[in-house]
VEXDREN-268165 format. One record per residue (C-alpha): residue number from 1; residue in one letter; x, y, z. Coordinates in nm, 2 decimals, m for minus. Example, Ala and Ser with C-alpha at 12.3 -4.5 7.8 and 13.67 -1.06 7.14 Angstrom:
2
<k->1 | r->a | c1->1.23 | c2->m0.45 | c3->0.78>
<k->2 | r->s | c1->1.37 | c2->m0.11 | c3->0.71>
This chain:
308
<k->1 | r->x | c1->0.86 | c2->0.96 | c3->3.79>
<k->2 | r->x | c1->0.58 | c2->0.95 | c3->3.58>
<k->3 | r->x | c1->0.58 | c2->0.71 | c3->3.28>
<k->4 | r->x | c1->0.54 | c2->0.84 | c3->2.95>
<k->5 | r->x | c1->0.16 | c2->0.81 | c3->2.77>
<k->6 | r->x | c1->0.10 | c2->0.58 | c3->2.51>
<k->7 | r->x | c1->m0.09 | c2->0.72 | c3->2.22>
<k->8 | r->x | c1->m0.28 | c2->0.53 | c3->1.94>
<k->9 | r->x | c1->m0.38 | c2->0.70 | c3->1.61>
<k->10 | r->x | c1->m0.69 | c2->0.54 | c3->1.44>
<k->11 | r->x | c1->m0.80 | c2->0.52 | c3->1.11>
<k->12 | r->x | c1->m1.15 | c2->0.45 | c3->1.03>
<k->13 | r->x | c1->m1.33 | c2->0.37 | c3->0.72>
<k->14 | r->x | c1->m1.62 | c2->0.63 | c3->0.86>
<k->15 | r->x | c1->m1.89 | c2->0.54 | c3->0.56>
<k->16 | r->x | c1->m1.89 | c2->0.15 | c3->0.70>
<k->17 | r->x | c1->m2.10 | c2->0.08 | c3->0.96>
<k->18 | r->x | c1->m1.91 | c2->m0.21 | c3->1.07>
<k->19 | r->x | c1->m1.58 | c2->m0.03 | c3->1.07>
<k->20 | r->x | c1->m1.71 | c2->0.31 | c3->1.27>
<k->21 | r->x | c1->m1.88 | c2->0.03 | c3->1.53>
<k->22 | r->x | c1->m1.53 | c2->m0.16 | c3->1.57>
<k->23 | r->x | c1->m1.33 | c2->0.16 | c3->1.59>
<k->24 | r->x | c1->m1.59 | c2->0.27 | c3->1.85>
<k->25 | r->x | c1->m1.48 | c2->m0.06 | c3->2.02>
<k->26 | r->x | c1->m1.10 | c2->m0.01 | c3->2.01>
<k->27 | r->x | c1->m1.13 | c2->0.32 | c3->2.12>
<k->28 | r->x | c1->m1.32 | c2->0.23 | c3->2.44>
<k->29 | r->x | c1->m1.06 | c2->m0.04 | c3->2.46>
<k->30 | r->x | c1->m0.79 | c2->0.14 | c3->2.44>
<k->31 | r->x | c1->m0.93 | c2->0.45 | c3->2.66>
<k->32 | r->x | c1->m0.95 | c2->0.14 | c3->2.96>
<k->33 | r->x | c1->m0.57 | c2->0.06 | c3->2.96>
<k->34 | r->x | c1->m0.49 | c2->0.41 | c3->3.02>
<k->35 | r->x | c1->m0.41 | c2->0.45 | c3->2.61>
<k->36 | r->x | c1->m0.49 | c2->0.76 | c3->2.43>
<k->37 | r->x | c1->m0.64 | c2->0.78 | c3->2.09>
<k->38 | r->x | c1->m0.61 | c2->1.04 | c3->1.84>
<k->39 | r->x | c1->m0.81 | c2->1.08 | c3->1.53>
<k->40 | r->x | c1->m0.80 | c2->1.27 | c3->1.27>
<k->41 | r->x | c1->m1.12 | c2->1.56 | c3->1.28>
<k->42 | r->x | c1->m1.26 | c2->1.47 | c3->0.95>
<k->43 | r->x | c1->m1.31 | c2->1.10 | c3->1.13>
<k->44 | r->x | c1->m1.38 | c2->1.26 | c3->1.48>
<k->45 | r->x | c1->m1.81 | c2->1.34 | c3->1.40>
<k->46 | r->x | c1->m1.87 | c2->0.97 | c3->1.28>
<k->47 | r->x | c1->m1.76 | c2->0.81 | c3->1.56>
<k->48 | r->x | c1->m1.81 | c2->0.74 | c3->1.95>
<k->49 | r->x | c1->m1.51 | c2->0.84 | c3->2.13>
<k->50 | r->x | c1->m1.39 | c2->0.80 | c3->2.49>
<k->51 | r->x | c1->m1.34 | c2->1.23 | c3->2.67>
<k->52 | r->x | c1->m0.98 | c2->1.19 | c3->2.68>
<k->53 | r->x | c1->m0.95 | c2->1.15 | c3->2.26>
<k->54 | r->x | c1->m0.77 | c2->1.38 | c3->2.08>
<k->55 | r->x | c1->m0.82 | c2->1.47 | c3->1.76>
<k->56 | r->x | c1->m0.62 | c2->1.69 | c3->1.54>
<k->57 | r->x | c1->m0.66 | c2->1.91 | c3->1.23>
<k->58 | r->x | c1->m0.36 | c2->1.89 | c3->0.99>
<k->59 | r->x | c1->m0.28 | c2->1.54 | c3->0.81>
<k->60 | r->x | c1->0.12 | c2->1.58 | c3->0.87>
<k->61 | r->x | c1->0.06 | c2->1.64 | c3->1.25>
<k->62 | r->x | c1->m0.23 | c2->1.29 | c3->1.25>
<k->63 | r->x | c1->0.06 | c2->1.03 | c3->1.39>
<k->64 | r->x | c1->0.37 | c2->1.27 | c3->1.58>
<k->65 | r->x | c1->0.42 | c2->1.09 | c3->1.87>
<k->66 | r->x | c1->0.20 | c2->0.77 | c3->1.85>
<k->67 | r->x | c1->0.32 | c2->0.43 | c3->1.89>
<k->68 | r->x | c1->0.08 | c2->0.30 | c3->1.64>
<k->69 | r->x | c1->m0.18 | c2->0.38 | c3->1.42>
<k->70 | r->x | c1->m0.50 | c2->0.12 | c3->1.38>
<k->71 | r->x | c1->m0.65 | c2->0.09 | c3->1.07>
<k->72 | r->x | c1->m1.04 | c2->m0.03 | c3->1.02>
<k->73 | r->x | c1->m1.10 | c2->m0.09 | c3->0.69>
<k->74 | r->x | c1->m0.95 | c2->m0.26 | c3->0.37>
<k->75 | r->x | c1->m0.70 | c2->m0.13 | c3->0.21>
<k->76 | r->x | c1->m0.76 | c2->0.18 | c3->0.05>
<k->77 | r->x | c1->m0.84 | c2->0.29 | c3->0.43>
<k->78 | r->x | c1->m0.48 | c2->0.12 | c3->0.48>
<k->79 | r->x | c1->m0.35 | c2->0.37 | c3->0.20>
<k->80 | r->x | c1->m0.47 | c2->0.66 | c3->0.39>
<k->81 | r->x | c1->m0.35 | c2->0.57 | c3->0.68>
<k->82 | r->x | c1->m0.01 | c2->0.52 | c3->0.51>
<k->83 | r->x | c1->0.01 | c2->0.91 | c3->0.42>
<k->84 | r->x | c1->m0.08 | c2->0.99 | c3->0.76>
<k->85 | r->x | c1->0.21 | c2->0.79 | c3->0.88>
<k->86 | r->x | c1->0.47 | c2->0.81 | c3->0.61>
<k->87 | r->x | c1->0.67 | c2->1.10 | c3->0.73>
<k->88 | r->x | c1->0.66 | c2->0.95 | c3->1.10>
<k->89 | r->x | c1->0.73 | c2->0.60 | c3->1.07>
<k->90 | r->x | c1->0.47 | c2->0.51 | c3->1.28>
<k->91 | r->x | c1->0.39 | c2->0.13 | c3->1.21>
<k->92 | r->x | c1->0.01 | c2->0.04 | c3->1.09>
<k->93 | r->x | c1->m0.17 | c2->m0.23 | c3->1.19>
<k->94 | r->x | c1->m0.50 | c2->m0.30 | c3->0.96>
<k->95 | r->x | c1->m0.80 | c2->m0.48 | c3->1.09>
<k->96 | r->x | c1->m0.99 | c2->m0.56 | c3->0.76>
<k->97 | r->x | c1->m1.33 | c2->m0.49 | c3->0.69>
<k->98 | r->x | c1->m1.31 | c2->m0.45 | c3->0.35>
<k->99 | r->x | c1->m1.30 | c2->m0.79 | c3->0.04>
<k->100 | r->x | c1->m0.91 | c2->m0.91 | c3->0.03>
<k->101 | r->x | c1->m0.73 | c2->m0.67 | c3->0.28>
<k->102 | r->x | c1->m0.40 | c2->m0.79 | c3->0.14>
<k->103 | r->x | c1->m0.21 | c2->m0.48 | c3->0.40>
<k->104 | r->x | c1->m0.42 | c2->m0.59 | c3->0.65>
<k->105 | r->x | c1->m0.29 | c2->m0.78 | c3->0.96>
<k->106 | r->x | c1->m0.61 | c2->m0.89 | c3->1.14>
<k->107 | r->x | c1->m0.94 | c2->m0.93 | c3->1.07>
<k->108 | r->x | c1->m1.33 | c2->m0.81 | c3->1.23>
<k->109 | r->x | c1->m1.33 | c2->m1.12 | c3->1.40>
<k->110 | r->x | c1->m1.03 | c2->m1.11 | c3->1.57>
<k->111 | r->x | c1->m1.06 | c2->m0.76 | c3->1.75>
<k->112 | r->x | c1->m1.10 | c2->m0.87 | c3->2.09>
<k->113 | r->x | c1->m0.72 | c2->m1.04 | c3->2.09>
<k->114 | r->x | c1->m0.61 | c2->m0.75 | c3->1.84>
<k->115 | r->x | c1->m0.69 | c2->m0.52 | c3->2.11>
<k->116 | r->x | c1->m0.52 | c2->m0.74 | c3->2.37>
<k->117 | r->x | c1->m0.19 | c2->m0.75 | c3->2.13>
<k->118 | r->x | c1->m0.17 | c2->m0.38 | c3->2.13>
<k->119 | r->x | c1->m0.20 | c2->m0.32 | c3->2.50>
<k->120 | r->x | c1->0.07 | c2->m0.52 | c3->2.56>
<k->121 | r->x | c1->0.26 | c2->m0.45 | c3->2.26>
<k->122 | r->x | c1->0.26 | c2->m0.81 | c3->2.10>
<k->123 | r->x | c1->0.37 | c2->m0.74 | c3->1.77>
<k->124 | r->x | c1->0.66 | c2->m0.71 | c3->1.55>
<k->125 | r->x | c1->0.74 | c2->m0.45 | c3->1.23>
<k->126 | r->x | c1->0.86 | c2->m0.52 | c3->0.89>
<k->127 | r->x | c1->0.95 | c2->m0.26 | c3->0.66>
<k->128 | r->x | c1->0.82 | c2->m0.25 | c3->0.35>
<k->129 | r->x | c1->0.94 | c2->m0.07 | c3->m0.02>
<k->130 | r->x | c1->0.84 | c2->0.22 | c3->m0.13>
<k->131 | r->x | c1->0.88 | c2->0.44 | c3->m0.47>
<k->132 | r->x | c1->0.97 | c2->0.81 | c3->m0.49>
<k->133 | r->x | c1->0.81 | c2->0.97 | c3->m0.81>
<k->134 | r->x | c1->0.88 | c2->1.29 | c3->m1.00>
<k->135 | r->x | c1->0.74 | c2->1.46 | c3->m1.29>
<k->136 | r->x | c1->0.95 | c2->1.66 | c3->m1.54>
<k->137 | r->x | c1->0.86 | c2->1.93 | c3->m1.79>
<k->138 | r->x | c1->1.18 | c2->1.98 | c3->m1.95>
<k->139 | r->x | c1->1.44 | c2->2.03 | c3->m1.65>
<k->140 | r->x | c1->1.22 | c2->2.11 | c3->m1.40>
<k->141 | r->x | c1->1.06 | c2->1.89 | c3->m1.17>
<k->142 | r->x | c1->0.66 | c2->1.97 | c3->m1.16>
<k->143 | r->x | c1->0.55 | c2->1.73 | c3->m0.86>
<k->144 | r->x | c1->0.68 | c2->1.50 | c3->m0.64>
<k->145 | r->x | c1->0.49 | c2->1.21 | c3->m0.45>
<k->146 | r->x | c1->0.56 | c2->0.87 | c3->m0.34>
<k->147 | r->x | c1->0.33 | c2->0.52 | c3->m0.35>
<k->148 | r->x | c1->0.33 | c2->0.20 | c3->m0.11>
<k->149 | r->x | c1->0.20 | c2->0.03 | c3->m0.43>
<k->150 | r->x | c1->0.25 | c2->0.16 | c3->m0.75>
<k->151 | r->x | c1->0.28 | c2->0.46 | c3->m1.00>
<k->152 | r->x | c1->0.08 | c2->0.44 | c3->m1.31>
<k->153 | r->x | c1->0.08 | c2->0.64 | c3->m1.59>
<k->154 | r->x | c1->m0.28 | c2->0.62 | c3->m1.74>
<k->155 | r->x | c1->m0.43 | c2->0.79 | c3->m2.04>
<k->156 | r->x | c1->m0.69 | c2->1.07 | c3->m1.93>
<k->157 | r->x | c1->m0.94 | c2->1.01 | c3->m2.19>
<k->158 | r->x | c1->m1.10 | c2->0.68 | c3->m2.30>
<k->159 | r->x | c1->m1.08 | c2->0.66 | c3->m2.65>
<k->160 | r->x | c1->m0.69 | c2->0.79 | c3->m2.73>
<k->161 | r->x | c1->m0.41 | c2->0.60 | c3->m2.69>
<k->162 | r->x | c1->m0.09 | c2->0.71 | c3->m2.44>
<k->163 | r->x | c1->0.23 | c2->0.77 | c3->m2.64>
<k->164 | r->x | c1->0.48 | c2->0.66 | c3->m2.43>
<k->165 | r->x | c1->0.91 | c2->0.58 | c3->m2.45>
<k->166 | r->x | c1->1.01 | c2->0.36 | c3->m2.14>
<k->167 | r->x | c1->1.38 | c2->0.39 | c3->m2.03>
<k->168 | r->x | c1->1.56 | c2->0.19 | c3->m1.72>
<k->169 | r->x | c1->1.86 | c2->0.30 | c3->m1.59>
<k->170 | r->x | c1->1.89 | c2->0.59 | c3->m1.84>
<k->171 | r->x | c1->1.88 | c2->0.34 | c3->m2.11>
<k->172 | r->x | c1->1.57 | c2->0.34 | c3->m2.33>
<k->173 | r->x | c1->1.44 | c2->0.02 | c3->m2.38>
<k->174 | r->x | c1->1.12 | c2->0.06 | c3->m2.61>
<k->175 | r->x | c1->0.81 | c2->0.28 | c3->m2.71>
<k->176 | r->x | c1->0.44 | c2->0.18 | c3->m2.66>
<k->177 | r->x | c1->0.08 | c2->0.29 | c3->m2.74>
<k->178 | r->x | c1->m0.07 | c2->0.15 | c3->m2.46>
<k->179 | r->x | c1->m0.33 | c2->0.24 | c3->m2.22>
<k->180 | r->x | c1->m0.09 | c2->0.29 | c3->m1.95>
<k->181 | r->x | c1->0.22 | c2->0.14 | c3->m1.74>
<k->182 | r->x | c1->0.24 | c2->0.03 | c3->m1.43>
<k->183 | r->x | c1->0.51 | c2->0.09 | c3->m1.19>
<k->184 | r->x | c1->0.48 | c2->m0.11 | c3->m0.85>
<k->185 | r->x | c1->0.67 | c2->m0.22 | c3->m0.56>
<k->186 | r->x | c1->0.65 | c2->m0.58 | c3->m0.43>
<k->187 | r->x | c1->0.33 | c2->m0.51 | c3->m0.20>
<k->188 | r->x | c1->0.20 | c2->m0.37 | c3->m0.49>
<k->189 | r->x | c1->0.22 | c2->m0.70 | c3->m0.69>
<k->190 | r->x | c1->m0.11 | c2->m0.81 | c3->m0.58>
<k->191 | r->x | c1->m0.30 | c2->m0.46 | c3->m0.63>
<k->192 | r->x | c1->m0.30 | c2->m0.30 | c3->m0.97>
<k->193 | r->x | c1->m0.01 | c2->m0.49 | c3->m1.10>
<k->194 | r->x | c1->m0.21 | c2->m0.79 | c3->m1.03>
<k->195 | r->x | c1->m0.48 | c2->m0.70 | c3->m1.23>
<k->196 | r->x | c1->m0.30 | c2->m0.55 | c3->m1.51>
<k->197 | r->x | c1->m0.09 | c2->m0.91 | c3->m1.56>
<k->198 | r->x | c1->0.18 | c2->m0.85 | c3->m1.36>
<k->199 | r->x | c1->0.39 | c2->m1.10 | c3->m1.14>
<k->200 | r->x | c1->0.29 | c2->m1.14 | c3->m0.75>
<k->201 | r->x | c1->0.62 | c2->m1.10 | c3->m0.57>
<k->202 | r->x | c1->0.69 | c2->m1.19 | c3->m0.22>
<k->203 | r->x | c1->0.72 | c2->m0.88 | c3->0.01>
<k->204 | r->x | c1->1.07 | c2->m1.01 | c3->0.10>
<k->205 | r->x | c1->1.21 | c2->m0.95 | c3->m0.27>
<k->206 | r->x | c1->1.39 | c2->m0.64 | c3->m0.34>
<k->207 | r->x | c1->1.27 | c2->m0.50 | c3->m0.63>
<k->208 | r->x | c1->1.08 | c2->m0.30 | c3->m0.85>
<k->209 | r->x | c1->0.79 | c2->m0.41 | c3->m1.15>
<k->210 | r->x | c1->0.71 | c2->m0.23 | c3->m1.46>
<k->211 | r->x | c1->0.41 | c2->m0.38 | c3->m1.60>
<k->212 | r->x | c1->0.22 | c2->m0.18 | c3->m1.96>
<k->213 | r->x | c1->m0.11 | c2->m0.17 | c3->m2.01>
<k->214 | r->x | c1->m0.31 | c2->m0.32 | c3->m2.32>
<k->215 | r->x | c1->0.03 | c2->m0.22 | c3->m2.55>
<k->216 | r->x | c1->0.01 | c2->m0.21 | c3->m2.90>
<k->217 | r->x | c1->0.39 | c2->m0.36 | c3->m2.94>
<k->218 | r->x | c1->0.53 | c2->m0.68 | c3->m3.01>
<k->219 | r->x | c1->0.77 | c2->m0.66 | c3->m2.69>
<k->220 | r->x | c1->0.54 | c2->m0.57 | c3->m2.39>
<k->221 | r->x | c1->0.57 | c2->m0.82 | c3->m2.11>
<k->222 | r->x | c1->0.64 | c2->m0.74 | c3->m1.76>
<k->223 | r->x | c1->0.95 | c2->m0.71 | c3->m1.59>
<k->224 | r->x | c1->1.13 | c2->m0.71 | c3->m1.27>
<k->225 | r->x | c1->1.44 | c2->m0.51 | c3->m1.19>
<k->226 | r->x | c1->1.67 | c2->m0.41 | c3->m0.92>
<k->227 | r->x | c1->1.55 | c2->m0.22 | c3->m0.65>
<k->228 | r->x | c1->1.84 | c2->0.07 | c3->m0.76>
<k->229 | r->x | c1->1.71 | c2->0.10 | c3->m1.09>
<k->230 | r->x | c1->1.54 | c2->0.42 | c3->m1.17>
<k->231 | r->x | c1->1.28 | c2->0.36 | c3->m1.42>
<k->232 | r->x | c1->1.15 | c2->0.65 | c3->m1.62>
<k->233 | r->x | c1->0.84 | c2->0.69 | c3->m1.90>
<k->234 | r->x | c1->0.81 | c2->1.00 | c3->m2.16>
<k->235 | r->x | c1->0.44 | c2->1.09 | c3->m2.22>
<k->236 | r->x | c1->0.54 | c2->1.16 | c3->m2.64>
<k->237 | r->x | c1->0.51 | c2->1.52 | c3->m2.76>
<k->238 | r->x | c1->0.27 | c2->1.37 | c3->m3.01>
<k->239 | r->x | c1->0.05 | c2->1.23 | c3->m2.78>
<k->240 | r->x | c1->m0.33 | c2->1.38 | c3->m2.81>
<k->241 | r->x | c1->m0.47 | c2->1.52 | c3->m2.50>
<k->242 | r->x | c1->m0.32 | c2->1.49 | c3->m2.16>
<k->243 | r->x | c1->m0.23 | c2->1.16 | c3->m1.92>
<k->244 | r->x | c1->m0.26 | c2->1.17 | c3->m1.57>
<k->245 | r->x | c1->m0.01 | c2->0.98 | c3->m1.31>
<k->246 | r->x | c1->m0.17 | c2->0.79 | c3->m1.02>
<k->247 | r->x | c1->m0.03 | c2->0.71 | c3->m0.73>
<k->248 | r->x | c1->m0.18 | c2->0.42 | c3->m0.47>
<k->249 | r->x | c1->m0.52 | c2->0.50 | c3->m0.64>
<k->250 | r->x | c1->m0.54 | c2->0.83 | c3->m0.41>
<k->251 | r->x | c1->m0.34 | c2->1.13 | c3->m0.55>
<k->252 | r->x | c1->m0.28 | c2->1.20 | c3->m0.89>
<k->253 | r->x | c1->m0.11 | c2->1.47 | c3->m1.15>
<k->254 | r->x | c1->m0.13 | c2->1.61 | c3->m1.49>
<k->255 | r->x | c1->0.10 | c2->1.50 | c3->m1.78>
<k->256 | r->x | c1->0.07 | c2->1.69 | c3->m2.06>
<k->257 | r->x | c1->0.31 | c2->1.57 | c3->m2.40>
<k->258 | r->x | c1->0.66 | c2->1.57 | c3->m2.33>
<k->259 | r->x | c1->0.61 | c2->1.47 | c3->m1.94>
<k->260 | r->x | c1->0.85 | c2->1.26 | c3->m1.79>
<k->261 | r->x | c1->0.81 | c2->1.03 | c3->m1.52>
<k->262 | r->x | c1->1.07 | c2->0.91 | c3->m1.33>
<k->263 | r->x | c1->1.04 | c2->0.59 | c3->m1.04>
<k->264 | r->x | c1->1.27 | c2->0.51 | c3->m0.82>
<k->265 | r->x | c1->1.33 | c2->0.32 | c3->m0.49>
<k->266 | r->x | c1->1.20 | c2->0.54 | c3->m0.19>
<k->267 | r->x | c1->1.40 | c2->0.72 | c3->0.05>
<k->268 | r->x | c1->1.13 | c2->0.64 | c3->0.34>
<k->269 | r->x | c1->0.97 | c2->0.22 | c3->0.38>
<k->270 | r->x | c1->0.63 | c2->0.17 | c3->0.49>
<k->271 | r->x | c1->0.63 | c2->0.02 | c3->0.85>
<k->272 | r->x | c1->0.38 | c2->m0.25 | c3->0.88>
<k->273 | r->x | c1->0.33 | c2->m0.44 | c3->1.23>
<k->274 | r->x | c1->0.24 | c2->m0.77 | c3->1.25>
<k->275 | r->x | c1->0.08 | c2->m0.98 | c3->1.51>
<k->276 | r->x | c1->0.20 | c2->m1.33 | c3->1.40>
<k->277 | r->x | c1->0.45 | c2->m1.43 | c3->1.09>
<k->278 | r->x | c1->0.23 | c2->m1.62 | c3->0.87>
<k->279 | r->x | c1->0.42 | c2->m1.73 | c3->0.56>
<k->280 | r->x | c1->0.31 | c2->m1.55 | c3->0.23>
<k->281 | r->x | c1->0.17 | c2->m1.83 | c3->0.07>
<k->282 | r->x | c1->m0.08 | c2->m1.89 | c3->0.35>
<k->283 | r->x | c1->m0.19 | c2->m1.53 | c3->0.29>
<k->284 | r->x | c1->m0.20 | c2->m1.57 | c3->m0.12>
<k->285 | r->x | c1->m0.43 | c2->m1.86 | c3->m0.01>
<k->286 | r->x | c1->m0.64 | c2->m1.71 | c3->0.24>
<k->287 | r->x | c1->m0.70 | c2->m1.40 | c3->0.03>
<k->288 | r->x | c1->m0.72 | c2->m1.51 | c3->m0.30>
<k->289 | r->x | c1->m0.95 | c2->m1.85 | c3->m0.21>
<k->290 | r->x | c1->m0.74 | c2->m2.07 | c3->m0.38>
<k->291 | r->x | c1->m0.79 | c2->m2.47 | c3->m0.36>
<k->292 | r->x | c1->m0.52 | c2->m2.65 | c3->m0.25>
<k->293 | r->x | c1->m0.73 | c2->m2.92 | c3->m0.21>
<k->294 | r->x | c1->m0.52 | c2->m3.25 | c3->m0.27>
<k->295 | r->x | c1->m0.17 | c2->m3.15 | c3->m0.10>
<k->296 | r->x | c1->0.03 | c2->m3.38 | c3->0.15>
<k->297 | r->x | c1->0.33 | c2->m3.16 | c3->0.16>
<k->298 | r->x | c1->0.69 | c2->m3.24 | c3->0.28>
<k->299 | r->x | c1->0.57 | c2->m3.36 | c3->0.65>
<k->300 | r->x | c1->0.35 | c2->m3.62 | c3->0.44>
<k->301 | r->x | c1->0.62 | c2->m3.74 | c3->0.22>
<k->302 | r->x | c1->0.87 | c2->m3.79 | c3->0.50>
<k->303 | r->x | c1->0.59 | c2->m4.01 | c3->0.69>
<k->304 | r->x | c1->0.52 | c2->m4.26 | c3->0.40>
<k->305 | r->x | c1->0.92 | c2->m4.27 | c3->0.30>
<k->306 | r->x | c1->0.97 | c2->m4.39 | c3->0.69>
<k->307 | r->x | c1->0.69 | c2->m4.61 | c3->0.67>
<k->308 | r->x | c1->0.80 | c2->m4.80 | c3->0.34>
């Protein structure tokens, strides 16, 4: 009885030369422990790959039937990985190459034991939120798509402002002229939400963020609901010219006046694995450079209260 094959998708950020030479390396790897590694074709030309690789054409066929798909990258490679994966649940595992890697699990320097951790299959998968997003003209749903991050509904064009009525739980709650509004999930606190003011919320929290953009209003602060709320923002009939809905920075639609844009808890999480559980702070820390320079912490306290 022959034991079934293990196969690895990977995801390379193919215009870095430091990530196509470290996916060369996990291939290789992986090739030597009897694993086999897909990619997808548009990666297959930049890289070095073991005979037995497979590649394959369509995006929704990338990860059917892999255990795993390795990212080398940052984030926005992450991201692409993440559509690759969604429909299959296929856990990712990020190797960072890129500046904060915030979905990333390992980084360049740590490939040899990342490599080792796969092989044996040392790591663990948490699930992560995602958002479900459709777009209305009138009745009838336009577009559908989903985001690991966030939705946000932008203006188009740089000098007009975005007319916009937000509502939560089919309850409107106030109009803007704004440059935009955010909607993210809790992974997506440190990404655009991060930048646009927003709270960072720990990827354990259950939620979702709405966060506007440079609002002309006197109530216009971000907010945190429950994960069941369904949050929705009219583009207003009388808005000039056209916005345009992004989603995870990667795929985006139209939104002419009288759009409607509706956000709500996703039917389908984000599997990320994880080779060790490092608390969140740690990571804040690490990623963000921030100086803790000066802390004793609780294990200090406890020695100098014995000691007195």
């Amino acid at each position: 009885m022959t034991s079934k094959v293990r196969r690895i998708l990977l995801v390379a950020h193919t215009q870095r030369e430091e990530a196509v030479a470290a996916a060369n390396t996990v291939a290789a790897a992986l090739s030597q422990h009897a694993i086999v590694v897909r990619v997808p074709e548009e990666d297959a030309g930049y890289l070095e790959l073991p005979p037995d690789t497979e590649t394959v054409g369509r995006a929704e066929d990338a990860a059917q039937g892999c255990e795993l798909a390795v990212v080398i990258g940052g984030d926005g490679t992450i991201l692409r990985a993440a559509e690759l994966t969604h429909e299959h649940n296929t856990p990712i595992l990020g190797v960072n190459l890129g500046h904060v890697g915030f979905l990333a699990e390992a980084e360049s320097e740590d490939l040899d034991t990342t490599i080792e951790a796969i092989v044996r299959r040392g790591y663990s998968v948490e699930e992560r939120l995602t958002i479900d997003v459709s777009v209305y003209r009138g009745k009838q749903v336009v577009a559908t798509t989903w985001a690991l991050n966030e939705a946000s509904v932008e203006k188009a064009a740089r000098e007009r402002m975005l007319e916009v009525v937000v509502e939560i739980d089919g309850r409107p709650l106030s109009r803007w002229g704004c440059d935009g509004v955010v909607c993210a999930t809790p992974t997506g606190s440190t990404a655009y939400n991060f930048s646009a003011g927003g709270p960072v919320v720990w990827p354990g929290v259950e939620a979702l963020l709405l966060v506007p953009i440079s609002a002309h209003a006197l109530f216009a602060r971000p907010m945190v609901v429950s994960p069941t709320s369904v949050l929705a923002v009219e583009v207003l009939e009388r808005t000039e010219g056209f916005g345009v809905l992004w989603c995870d920075g990667r795929r985006t639609v139209d939104l002419p006046p009288g759009a409607r844009i509706e956000v709500r808890r996703g039917r389908r999480p984000v599997r990320l694995a994880r080779l060790h559980r490092a608390p969140f702070t740690d990571r804040l820390v690490a990623k963000f450079g921030l100086s803790v320079d000066g802390w004793r912490g609780a294990a200090e306290r406890r020695h100098r209260g014995s000691a007195s």
